[in-house]
KOLGU-365226 format. One record per atom (N, C-alpha, C): x, y, z. Coordinates in steps of 0.2 Angstrom, whole numbers, padded with zeros to 4 digits, always signed. Layout:
N
XYZ;...
REM end
This chain:
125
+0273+0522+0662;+0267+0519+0662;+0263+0523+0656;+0258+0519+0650;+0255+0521+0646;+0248+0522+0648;+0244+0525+0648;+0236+0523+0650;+0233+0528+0641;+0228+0523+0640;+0223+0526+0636;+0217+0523+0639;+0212+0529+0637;+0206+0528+0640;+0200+0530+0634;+0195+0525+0633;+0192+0524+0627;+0186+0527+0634;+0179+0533+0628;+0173+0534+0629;+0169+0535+0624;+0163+0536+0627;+0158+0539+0621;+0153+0532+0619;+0153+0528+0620;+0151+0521+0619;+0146+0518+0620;+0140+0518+0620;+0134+0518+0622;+0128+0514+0617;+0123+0514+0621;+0117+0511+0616;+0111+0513+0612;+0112+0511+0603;+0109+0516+0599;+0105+0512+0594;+0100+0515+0591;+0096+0510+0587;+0101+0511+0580;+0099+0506+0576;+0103+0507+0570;+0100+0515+0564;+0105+0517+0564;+0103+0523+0560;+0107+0528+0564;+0108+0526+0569;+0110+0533+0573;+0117+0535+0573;+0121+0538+0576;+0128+0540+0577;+0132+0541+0586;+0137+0539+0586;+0140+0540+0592;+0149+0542+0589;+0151+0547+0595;+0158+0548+0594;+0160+0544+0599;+0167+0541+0597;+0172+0540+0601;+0177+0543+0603;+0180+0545+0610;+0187+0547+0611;+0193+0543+0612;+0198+0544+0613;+0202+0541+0615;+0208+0545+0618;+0210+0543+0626;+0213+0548+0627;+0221+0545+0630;+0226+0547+0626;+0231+0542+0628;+0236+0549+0632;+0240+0545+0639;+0245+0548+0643;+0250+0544+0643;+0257+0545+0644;+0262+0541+0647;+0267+0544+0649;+0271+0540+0654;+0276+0545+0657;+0283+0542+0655;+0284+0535+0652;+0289+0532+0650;+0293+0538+0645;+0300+0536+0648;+0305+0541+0646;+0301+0550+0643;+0298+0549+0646;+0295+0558+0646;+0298+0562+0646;+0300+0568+0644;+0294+0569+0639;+0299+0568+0632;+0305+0565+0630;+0307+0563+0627;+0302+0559+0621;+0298+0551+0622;+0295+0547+0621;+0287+0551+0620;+0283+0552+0615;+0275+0552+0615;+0272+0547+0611;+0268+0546+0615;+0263+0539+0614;+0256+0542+0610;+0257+0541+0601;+0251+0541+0598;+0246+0537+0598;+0241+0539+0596;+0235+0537+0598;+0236+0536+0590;+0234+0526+0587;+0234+0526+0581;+0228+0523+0577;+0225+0521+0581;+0218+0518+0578;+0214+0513+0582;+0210+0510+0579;+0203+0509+0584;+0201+0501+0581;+0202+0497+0585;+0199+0489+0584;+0192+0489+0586;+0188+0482+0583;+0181+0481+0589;+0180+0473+0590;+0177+0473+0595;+0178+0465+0596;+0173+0464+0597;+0167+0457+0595;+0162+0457+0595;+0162+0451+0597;+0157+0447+0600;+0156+0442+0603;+0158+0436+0600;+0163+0432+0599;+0164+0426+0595;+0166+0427+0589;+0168+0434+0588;+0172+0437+0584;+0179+0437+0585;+0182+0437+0579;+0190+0441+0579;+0189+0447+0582;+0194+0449+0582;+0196+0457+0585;+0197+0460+0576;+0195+0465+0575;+0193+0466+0569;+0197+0472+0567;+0199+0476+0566;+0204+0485+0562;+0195+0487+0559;+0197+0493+0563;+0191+0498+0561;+0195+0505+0555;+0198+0506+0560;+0200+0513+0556;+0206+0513+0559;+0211+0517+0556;+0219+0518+0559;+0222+0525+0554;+0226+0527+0557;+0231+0532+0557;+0238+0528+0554;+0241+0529+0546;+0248+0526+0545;+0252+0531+0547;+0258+0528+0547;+0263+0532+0550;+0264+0538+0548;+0261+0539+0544;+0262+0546+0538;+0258+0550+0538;+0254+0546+0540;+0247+0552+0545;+0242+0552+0542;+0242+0547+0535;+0236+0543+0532;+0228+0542+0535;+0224+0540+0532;+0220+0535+0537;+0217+0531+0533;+0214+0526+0537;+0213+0519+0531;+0208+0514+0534;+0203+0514+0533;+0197+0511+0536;+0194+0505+0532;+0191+0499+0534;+0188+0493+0535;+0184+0496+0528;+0182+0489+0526;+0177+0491+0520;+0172+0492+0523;+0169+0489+0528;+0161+0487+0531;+0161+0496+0534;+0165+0499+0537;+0164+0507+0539;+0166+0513+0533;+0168+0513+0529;+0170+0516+0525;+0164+0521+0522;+0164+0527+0522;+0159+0531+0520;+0155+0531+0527;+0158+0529+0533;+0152+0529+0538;+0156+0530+0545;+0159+0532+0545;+0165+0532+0551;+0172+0536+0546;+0173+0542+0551;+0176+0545+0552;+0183+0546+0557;+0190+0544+0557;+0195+0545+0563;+0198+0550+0562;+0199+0552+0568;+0202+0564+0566;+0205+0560+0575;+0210+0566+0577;+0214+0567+0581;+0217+0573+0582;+0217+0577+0586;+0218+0583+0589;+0225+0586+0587;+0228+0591+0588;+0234+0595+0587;+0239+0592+0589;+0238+0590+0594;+0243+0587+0601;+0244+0582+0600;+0238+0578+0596;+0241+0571+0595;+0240+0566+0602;+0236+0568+0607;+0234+0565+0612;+0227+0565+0613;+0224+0564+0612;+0216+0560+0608;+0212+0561+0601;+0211+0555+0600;+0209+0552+0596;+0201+0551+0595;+0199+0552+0589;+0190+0552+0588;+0189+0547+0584;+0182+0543+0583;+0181+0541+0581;+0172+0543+0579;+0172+0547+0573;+0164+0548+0574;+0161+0542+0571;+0155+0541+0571;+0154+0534+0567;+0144+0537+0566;+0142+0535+0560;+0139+0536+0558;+0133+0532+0556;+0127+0532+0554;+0123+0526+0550;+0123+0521+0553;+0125+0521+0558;+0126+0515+0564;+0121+0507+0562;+0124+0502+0561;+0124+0496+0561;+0122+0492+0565;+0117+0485+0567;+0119+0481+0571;+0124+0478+0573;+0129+0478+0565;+0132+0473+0565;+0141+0479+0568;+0139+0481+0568;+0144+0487+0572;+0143+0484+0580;+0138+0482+0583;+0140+0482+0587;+0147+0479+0591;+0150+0479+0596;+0155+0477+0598;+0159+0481+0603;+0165+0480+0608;+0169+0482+0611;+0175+0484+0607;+0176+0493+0606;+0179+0497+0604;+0184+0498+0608;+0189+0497+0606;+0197+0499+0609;+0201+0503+0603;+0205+0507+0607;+0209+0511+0605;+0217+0508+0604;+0222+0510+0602;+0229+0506+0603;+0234+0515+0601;+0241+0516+0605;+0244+0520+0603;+0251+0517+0604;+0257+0521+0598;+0261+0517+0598;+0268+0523+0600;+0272+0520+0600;+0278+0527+0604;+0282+0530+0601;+0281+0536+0600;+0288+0540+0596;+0292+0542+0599;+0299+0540+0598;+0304+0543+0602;+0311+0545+0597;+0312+0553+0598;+0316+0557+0591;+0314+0552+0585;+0309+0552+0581;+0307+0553+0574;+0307+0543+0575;+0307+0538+0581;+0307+0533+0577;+0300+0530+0581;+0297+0526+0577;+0294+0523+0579;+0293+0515+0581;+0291+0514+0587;+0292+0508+0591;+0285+0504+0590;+0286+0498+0589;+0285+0492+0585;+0277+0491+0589;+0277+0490+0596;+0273+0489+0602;+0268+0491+0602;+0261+0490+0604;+0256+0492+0603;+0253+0494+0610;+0251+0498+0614;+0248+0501+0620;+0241+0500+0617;+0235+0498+0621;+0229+0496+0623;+0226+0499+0628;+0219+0503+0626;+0213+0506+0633;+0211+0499+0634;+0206+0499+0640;+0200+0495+0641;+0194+0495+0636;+0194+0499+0631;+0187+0497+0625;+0183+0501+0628;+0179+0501+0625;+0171+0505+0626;+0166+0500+0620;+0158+0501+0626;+0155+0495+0622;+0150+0498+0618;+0151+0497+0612;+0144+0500+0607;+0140+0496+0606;+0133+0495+0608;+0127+0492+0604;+0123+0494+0601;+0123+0492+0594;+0117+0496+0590;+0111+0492+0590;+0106+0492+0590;+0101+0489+0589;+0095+0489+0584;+0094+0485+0580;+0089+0486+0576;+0081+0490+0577;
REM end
C-alpha cells in the first residue's frame, strides 16, 4: 500500500504565500522499494489537470512557466516529503493540489505514478 498525503492548502488573498506538504509512505516490497515524492499537479475547475512543478529523475527541478519565479519545490533528506512553497499567489493559482510519487526499487525506476487526495488552494482577488 502507497498513501500520500497532501496539506497546507487553504484560503488567501492574491499576493500572499502558502506552503505545501507532501507526505508519502508505502509498505510495498519494503523496505527494499521507496516511494519518491516527485511533483505536484493542480486541477481547477473545468480545467486540465495542469504539472506545476516536479523533480526529474536526476534530482532536477522544472516548473510551469505561469509559477516560475514564484513557487519553489525542495524535499527533505529522506526523500519522504515534499514542499511546495508557493509565493505571490494568484487567483488564477487557484485550484486542487495533488502530489504524485513514483517507486525506486535497487536504482530502477517504475513507470507508475502513486496519487494523494490534493489539497484546495484558493486565492482570491
Amino acid at each position: 500500500q502507497v498513501q500520500l498525503v497532501e496539506s497546507g492548502g487553504g484560503w488567501v488573498q492574491a499576493g500572499g504565500s502558502l506552503r505545501l506538504s507532501c507526505v508519502t509512505s508505502g509498505t510495498i516490497d519494503s523496505p527494499v522499494s521507496r516511494f519518491i515524492p516527485m511533483g505536484w499537479y493542480r486541477q481547477a475547475p473545468g480545467k486540465q489537470r495542469e504539472l506545476v512543478a516536479l523533480f526529474t529523475i536526476g534530482g532536477n527541478t522544472d516548473y510551469a512557466d505561469s509559477v516560475q519565479g514564484r513557487f519553489t519545490i525542495s524535499r527533505d533528506d529522506a526523500e519522504k516529503t515534499m514542499y511546495l512553497q508557493m509565493n505571490s499567489l494568484k487567483p488564477e493559482d487557484t485550484g486542487l493540489y495533488l502530489c504524485y510519487a513514483k517507486r525506486l526499487r535497487d536504482g530502477v525506476w517504475y513507470d507508475t505514478n502513486y496519487w494523494g487526495q490534493g489539497t484546495q488552494v484558493t486565492v482570491s482577488s
